[in-house]
C-alpha positions in Angstrom: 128.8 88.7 46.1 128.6 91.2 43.3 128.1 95.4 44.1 128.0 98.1 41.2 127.1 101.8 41.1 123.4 100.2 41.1 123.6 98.8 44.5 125.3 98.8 48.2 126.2 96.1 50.8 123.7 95.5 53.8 125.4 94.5 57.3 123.3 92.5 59.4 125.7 91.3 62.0 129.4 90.1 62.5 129.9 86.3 63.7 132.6 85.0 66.3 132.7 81.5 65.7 135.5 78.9 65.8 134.7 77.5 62.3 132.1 78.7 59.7 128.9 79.0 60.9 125.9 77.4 58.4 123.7 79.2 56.4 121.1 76.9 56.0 117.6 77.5 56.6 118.5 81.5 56.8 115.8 83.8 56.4 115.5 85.9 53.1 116.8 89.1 54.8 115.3 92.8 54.4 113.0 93.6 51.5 114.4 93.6 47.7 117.7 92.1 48.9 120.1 88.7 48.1 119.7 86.1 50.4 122.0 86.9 53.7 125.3 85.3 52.8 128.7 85.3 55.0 132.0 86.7 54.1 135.1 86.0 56.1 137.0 88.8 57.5 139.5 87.5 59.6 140.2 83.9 60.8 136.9 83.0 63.1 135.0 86.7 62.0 132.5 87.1 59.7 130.5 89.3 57.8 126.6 88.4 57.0 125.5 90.4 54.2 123.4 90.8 51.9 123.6 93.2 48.1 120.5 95.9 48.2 119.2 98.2 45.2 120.2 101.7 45.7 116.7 102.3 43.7 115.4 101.6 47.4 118.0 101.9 50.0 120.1 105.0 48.1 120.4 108.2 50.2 117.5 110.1 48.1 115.5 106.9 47.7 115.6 105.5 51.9 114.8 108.9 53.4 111.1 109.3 52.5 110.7 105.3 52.7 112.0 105.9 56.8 108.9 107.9 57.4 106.6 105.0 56.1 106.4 103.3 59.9 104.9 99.9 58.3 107.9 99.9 56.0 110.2 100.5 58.7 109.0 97.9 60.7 109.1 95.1 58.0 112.9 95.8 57.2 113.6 95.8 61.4 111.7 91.9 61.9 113.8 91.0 58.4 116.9 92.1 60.1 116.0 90.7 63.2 114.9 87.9 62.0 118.8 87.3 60.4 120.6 88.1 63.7 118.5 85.7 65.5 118.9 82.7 63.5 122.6 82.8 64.1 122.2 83.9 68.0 120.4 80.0 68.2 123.3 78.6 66.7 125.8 76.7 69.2 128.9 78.4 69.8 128.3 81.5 67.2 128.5 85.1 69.0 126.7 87.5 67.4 127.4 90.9 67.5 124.3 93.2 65.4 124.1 95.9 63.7 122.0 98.7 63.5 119.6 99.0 61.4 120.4 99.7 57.8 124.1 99.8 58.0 125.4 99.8 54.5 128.4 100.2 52.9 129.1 101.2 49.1 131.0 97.7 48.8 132.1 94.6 50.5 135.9 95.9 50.4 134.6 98.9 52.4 132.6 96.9 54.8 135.0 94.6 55.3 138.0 97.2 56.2 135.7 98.8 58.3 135.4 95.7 60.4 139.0 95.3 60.2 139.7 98.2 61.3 137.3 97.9 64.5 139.0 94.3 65.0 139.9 95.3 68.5 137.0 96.9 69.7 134.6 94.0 68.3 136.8 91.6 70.2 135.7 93.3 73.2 132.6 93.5 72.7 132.4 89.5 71.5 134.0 88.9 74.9 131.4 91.0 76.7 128.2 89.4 75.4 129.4 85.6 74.5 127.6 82.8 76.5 124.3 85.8 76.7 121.5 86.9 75.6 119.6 90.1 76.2 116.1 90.2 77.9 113.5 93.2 77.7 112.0 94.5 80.5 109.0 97.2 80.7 106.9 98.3 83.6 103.9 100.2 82.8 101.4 102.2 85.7 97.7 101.1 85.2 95.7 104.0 84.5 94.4 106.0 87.6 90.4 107.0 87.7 90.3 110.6 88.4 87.9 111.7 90.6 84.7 113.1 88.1 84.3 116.2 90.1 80.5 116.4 89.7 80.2 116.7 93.7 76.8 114.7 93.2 78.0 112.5 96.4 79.2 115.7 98.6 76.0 117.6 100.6 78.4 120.9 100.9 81.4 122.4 99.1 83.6 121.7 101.6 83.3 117.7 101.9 83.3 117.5 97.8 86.6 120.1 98.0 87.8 116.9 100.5 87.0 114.2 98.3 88.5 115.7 95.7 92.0 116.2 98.2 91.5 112.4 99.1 91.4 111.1 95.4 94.4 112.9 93.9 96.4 111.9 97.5 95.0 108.2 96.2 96.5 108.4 92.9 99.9 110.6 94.4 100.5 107.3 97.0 98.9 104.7 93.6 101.9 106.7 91.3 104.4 105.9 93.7 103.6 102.7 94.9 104.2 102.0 91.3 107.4 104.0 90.8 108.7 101.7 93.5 107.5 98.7 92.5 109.4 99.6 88.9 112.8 99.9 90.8 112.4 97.1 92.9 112.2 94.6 89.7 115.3 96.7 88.1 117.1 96.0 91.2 116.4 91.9 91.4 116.9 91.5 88.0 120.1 93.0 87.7 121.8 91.0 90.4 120.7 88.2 88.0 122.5 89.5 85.4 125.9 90.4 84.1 124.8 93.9 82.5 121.9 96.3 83.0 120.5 99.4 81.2 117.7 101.4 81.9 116.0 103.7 78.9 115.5 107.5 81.0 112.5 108.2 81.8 110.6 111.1 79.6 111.7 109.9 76.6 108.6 108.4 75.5 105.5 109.6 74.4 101.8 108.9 75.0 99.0 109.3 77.5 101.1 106.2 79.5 104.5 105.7 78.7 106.2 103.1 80.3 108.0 103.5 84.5 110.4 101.4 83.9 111.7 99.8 80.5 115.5 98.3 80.5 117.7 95.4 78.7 119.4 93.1 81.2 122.2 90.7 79.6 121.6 87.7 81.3 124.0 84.6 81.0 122.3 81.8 79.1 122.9 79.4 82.4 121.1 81.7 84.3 117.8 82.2 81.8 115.5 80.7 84.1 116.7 81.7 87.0 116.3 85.2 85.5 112.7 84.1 83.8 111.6 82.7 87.2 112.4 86.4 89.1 110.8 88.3 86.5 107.3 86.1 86.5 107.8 87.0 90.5 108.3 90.2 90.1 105.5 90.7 88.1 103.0 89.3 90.6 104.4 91.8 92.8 103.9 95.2 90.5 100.5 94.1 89.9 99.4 94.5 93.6 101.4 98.4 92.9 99.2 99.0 90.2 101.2 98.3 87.1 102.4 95.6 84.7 105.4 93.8 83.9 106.6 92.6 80.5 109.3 90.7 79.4 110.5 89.9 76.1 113.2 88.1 74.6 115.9 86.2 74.6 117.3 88.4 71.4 120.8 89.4 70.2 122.8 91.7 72.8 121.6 94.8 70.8 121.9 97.2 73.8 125.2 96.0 75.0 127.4 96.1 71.8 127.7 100.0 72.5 129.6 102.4 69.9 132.2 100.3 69.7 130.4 97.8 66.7 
């Protein structure tokens, strides 16, 4: 791997294997980069990297490209897409990176990872033999009443339906706020790690009750899988609807730390 004053070093991920892990078959990596390649930083640790133009990741050049949301995306499935091809490979523990971590040369990047040695061995003990599983409850959306008072024959029975409906959808909210806690609960005995995004933090006419990341040991994927498809029966009758997604790379649980 080559870097100049015309180009920067793109982290993906660092490995923890117990010999070199294969390249093979790797996909291309983010946009306008060198195919993902591994550098060895310490005896079992690597680096997978690839070289990027400054021209488009640069300081002055990224910044206006980050508010292009299409853009955005395609670079986060690329990098994804990297992390996860080494997660399926036996006996490699992958620990990502965020997104667009750079470095102005593969000396820099690798010192940097040197000099985290410590704290990435932690955090390769914490997530090897897992996988991370993505969990979000959403709340159906509640009919308010219209509030024509066609139905009601005097002010005082519509004033009453309308103190009836909004009770409905008071007892429908929190049938469904329970409902959200109750599968955060049962999965989390299932697992060896749990976190839970606060509430509020999302915008939108719905935004989800419940969204969290469960590390989940890879022997107990479906017993996990099998709670969650229960679970999700059970918020429907609440009102509301469980998803799950993964497995992917422990991105929630490497902390500050990587």
């Amino acid at each position: 791997m080559t870097t100049s004053r015309t180009s920067a070093v793109y982290v993906y991920c660092v490995l923890s294997a117990p010999r070199r892990p294969r390249t093979a078959g790797a996909p291309a990596g983010v946009a306008h980069a060198t195919a993902p390649e591994l550098q060895e930083v310490a005896r079992g640790l690597w680096l997978v990297v690839s070289t990027v133009p400054l021209e488009v990741y640069g300081p002055s050049n990224l910044e206006p490209r980050l508010q292009e949301l299409d853009w955005v995306a395609h670079v986060a499935v690329a990098h994804e897409a990297v992390n996860e091809f080494f997660a399926r490979a036996s006996g490699v523990v992958v620990v990502p990176m965020k997104l667009f971590t750079m470095f102005s040369s593969l000396d820099k990047a690798i010192d940097d990872v040197r000099a985290r040695r410590a704290a990435i061995g932690r955090v390769v003990r914490r997530v090897a033999g897992c996988e991370e599983w993505g969990v979000r409850v959403t709340r159906r959306p509640i009919r308010e009443p219209s509030g024509d008072g066609s139905r009601a024959s005097t002010g005082a029975e519509f004033l009453q339906a309308r103190k009836a409906a909004r009770d409905a959808a008071a007892n429908a909210r929190t049938a469904a706020l329970g409902a959200a806690e109750t599968v955060f609960d049962r999965l989390k005995r299932l697992s060896k790690d749990a976190r839970r995004r606060s509430r509020g933090t999302e915008s939108g006419t719905n935004p989800p009750i419940l969204e969290a990341a469960f590390l989940v040991r890879t022997t107990a994927r479906a017993t996990f899988r099998t709670e969650a498809r229960r679970q999700a029966s059970i918020v429907v009758k609440a009102g509301a609807d469980l998803t799950l997604t993964g497995p992917w790379p422990a991105y929630n649980f490497v902390g500050e730390e990587a």
